[in-house]
ZAFIZA-865844 format. One record per residue: residue in one letter; x, y, z of N, C-alpha, C in turn; chain; residue number from 1. Coordinates in Angstrom, 1 decimal. Example, Ala and Ser with C-alpha at 12.3 -4.5 7.8 and 13.67 -1.06 7.14 Angstrom:
<pts>
[a,[13.2,-5.7,7.8],[12.3,-4.5,7.8],[13.2,-3.3,7.8],A,1]
[s,[12.8,-2.2,7.1],[13.7,-1.1,7.1],[12.9,0.0,7.9],A,2]
</pts>
This chain:
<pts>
[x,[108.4,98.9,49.5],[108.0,100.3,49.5],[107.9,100.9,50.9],A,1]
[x,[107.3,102.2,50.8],[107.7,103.0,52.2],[106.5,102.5,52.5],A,2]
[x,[106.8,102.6,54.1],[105.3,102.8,54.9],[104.1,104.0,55.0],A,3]
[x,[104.0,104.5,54.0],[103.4,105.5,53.6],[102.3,105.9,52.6],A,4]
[x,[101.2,106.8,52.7],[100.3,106.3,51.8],[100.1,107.3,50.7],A,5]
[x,[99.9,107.1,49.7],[100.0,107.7,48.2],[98.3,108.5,47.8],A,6]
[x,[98.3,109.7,48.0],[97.0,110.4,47.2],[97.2,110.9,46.1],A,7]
[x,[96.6,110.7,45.0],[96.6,110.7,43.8],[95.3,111.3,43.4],A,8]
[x,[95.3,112.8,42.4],[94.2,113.0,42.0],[93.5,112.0,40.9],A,9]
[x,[92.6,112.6,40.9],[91.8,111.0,40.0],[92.2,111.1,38.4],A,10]
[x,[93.1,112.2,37.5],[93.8,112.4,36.6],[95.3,112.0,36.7],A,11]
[x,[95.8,111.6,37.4],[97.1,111.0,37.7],[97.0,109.4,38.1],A,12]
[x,[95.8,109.3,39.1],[95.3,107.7,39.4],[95.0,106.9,37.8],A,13]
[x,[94.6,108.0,36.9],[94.1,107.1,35.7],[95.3,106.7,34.9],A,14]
[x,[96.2,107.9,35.1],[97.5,107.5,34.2],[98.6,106.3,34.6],A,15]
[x,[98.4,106.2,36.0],[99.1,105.2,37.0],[97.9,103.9,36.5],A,16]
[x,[97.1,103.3,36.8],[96.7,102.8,36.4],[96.9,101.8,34.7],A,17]
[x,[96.4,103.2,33.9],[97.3,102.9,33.1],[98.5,101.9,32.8],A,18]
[x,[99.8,102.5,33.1],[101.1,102.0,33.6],[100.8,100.5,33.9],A,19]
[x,[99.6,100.5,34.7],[100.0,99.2,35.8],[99.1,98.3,34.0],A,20]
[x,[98.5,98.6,34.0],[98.0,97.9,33.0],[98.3,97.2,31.9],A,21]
[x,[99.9,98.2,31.8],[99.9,97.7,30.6],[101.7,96.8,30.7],A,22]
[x,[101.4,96.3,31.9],[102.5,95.3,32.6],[101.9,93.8,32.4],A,23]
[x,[103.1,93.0,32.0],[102.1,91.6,31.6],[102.1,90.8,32.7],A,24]
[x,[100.9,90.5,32.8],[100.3,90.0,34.1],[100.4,88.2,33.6],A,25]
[x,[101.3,88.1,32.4],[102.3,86.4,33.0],[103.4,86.4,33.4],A,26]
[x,[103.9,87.4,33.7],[105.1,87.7,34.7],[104.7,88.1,36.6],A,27]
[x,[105.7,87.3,37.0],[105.1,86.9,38.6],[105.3,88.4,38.9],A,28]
[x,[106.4,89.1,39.1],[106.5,90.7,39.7],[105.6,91.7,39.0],A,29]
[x,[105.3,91.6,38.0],[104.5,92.2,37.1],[103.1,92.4,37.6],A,30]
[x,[102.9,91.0,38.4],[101.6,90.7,39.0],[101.3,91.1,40.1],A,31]
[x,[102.6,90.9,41.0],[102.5,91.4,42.0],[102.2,93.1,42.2],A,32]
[x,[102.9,93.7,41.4],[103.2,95.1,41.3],[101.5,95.8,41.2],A,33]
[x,[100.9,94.8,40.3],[99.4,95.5,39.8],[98.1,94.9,41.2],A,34]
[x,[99.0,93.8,41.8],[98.1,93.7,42.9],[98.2,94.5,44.4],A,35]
[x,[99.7,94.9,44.3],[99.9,95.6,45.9],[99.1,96.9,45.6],A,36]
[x,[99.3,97.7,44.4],[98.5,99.0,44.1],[97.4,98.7,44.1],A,37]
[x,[96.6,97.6,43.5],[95.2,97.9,43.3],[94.2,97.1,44.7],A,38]
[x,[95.3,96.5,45.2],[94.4,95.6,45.9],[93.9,96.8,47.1],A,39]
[x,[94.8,97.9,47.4],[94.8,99.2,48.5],[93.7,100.0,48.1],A,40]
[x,[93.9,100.2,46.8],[93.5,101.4,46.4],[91.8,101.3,46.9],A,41]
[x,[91.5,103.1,47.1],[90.3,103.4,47.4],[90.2,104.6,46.8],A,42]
[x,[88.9,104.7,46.6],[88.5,106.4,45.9],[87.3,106.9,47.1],A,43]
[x,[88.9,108.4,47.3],[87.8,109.5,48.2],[87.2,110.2,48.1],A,44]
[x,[85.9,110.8,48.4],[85.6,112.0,48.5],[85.1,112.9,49.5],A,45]
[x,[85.6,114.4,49.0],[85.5,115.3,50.2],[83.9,115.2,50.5],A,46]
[x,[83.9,115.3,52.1],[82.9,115.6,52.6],[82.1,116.7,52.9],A,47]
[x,[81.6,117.3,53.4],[81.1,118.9,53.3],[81.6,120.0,53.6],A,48]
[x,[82.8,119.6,54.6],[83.8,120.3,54.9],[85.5,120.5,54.3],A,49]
[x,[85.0,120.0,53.1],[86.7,119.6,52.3],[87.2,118.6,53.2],A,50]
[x,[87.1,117.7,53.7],[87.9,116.7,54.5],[87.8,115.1,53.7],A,51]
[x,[89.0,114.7,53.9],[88.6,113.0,52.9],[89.0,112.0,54.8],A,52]
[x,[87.8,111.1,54.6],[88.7,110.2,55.6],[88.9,108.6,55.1],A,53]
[x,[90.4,108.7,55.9],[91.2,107.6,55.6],[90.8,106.6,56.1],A,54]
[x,[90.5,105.3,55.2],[90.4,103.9,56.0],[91.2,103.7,56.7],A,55]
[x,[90.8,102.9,58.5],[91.5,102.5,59.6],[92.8,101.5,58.8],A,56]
[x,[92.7,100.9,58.3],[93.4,100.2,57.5],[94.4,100.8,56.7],A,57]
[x,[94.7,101.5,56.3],[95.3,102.4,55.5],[96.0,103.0,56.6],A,58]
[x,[95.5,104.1,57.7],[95.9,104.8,58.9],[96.8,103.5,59.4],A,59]
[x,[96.6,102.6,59.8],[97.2,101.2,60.5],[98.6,101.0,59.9],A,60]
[x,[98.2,100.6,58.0],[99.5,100.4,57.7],[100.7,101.4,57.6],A,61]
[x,[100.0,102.6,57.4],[101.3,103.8,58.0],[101.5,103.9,59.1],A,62]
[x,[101.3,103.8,60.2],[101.5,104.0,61.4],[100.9,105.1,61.7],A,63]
[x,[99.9,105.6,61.7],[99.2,106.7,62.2],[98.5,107.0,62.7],A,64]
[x,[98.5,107.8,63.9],[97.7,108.2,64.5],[97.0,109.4,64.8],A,65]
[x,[97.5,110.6,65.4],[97.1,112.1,65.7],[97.7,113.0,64.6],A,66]
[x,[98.5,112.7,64.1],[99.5,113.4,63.4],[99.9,113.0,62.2],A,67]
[x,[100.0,113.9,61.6],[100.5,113.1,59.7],[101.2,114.1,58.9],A,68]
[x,[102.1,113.9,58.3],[102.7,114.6,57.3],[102.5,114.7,56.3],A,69]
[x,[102.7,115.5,55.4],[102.1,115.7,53.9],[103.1,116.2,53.4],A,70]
[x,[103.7,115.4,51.8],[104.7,115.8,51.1],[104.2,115.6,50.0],A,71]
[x,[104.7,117.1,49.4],[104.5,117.3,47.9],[105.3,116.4,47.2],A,72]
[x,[105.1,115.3,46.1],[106.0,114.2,45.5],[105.1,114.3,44.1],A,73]
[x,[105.7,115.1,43.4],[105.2,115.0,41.6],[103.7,115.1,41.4],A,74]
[x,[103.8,114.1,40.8],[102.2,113.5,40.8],[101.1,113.5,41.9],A,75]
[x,[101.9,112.8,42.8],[100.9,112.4,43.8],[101.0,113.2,45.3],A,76]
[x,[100.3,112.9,46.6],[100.9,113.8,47.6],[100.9,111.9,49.1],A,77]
[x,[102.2,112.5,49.6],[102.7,111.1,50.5],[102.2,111.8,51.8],A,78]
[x,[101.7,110.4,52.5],[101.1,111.1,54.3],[102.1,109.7,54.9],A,79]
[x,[102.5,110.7,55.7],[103.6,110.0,56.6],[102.7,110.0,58.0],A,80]
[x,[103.4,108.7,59.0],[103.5,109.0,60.1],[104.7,109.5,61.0],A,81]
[x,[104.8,110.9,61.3],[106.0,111.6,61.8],[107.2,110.4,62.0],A,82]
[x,[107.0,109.6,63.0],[108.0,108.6,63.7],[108.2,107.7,62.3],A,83]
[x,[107.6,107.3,61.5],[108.1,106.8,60.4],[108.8,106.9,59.4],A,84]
[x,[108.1,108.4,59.1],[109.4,109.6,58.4],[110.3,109.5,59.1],A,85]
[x,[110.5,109.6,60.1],[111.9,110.1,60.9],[112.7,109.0,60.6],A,86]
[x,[112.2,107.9,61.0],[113.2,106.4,60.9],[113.3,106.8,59.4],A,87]
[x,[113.5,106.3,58.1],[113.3,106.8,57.0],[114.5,107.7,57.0],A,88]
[x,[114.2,108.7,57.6],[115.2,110.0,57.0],[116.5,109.7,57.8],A,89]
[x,[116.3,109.0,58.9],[117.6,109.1,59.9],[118.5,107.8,60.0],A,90]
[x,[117.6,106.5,58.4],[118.6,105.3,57.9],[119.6,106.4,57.4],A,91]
[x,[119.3,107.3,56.5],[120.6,108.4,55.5],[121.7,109.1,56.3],A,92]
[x,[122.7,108.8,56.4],[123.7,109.3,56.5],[123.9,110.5,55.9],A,93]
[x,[124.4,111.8,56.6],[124.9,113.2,55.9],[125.3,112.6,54.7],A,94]
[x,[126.5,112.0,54.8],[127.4,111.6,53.2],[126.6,110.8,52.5],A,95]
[x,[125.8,109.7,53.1],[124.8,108.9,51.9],[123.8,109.8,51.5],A,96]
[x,[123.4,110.5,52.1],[122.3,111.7,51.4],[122.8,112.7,50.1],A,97]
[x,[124.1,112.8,50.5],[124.9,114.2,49.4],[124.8,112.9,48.2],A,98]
[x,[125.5,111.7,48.9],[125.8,111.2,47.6],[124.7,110.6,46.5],A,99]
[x,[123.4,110.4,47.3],[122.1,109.7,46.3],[121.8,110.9,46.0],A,100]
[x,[121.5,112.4,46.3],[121.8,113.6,45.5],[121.9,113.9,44.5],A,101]
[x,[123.4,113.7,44.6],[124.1,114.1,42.9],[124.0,112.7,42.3],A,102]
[x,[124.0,111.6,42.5],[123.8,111.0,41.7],[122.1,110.6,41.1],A,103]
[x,[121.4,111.3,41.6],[120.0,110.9,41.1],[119.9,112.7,40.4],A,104]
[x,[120.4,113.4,41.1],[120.3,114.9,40.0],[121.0,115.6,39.5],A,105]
[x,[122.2,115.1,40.0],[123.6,115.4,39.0],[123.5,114.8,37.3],A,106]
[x,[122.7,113.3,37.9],[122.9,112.6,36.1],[124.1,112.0,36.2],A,107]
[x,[123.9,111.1,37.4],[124.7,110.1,38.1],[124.5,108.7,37.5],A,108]
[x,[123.3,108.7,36.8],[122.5,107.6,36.6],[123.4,106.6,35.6],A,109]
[x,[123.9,105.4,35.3],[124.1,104.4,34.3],[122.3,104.5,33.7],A,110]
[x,[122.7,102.9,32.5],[121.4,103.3,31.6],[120.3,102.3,32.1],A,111]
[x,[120.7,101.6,33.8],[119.8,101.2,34.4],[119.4,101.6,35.3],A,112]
[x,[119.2,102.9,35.1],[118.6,103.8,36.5],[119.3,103.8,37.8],A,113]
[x,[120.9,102.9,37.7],[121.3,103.1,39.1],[122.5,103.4,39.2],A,114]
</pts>
């Protein structure tokens, strides 16, 4: 997964959750899958000033320091560390970008999602 960290309001954390739950945990990836999410996960709350703060640990494994990015993604909202994004966006080639494009929103898809 990306180096990046996942905020989830606490109505979307329950539905993800969910998901992970209902993965069978006698399956080894299955297991894994429900322990890299849960083993992270932390519940925030705003402080008196609307501010949440991030465990050093969390900050660490994104790479972050003064600066952070915020991307709207569905469900949830991603904090980048700029230099991380950038590596990320600058593996894509012009032409590999058009092409995972149309194929992910064209309806490029086979019937195993790839």
């Amino acid at each position: 997964l990306d180096h990046c960290l996942y905020l989830y309001p606490h109505e979307q954390w329950k539905e993800f959750e969910d998901k992970l739950s209902r993965l069978n945990s006698f399956k080894r990836n299955d297991r894994m899958a429900i322990r890299y999410f849960l083993k992270n996960a932390e519940d925030l709350e705003l402080d008196g000033q609307n501010r949440i703060s991030i465990p050093s640990k969390h900050l660490s494994f994104a790479g972050m320091d003064e600066r952070v990015v915020f991307i709207g993604s569905g469900e949830r909202i991603e904090l980048w560390s700029p230099t991380e994004l950038d590596k990320l966006m600058d593996a894509w080639s012009p032409e590999a970008l058009q092409s995972n494009v149309e194929r992910v929103l064209g309806g490029g898809y086979d019937e195993q999602g790839d």
